[in-house]
C-alpha positions in Angstrom: 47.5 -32.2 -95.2 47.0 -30.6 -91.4 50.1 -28.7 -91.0 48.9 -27.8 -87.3 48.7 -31.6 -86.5 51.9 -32.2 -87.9 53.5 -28.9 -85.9 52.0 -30.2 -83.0 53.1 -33.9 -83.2 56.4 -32.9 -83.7 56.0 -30.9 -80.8 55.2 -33.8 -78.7 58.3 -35.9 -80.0 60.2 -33.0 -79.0 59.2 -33.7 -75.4 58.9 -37.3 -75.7 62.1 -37.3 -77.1 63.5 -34.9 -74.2 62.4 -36.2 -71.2 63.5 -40.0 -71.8 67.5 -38.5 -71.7 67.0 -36.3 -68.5 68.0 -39.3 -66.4 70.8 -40.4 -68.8 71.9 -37.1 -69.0 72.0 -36.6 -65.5 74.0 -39.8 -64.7 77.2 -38.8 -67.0 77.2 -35.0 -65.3 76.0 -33.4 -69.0 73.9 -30.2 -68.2 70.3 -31.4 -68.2 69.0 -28.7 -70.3 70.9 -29.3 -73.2 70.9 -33.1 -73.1 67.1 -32.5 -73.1 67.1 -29.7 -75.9 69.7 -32.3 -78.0 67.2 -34.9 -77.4 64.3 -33.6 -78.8 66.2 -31.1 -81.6 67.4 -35.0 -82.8 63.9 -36.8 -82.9 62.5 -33.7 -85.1 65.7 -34.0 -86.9 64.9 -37.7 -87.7 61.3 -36.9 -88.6 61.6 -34.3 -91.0 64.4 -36.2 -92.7 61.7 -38.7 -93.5 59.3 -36.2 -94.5 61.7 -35.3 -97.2 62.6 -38.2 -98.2 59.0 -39.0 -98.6 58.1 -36.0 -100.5 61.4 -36.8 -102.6 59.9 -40.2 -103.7 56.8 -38.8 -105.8 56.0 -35.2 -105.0 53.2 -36.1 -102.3 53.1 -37.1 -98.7 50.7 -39.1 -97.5 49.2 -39.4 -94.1 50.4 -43.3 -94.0 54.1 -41.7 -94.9 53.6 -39.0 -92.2 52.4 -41.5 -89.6 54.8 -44.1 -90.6 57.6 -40.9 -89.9 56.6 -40.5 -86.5 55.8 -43.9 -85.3 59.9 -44.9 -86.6 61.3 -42.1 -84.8 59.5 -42.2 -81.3 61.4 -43.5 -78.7 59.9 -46.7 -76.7 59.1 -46.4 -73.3 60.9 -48.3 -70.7 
């Protein structure tokens, strides 16, 4: 398993995740730094949770289970 690929997709969900509440965040007067920190702290949240529960399941993750982790917790684009 790459560890650095997973460190650095979760990186990017991070950001993903961030940057699609700016607005939001900006239209009900919450500071914009945190609603972007809460964001993306959620989304790797959300991912690791399914790592786990992945690696609960039989000891193992799989690169179908790590994908499948990512692609179910990546917000959709407008």
């Amino acid at each position: 398993m790459n560890y650095k690929k997973i460190g650095l997709r979760m990186l990017a969900l991070f950001l993903v995740s961030a940057l699609t509440t700016i607005g939001a965040g900006a239209i009900i007067g919450i500071d914009t730094l945190q609603t972007a920190i809460l964001a993306g702290v959620m989304g790797i949240a959300n991912v690791v949770e399914d790592l786990a529960r992945g690696y609960l399941n039989d000891g193992e993750l799989s690169e179908e289970e790590v994908d499948a982790a990512f692609v179910n917790n990546t917000p959709e684009e407008d």
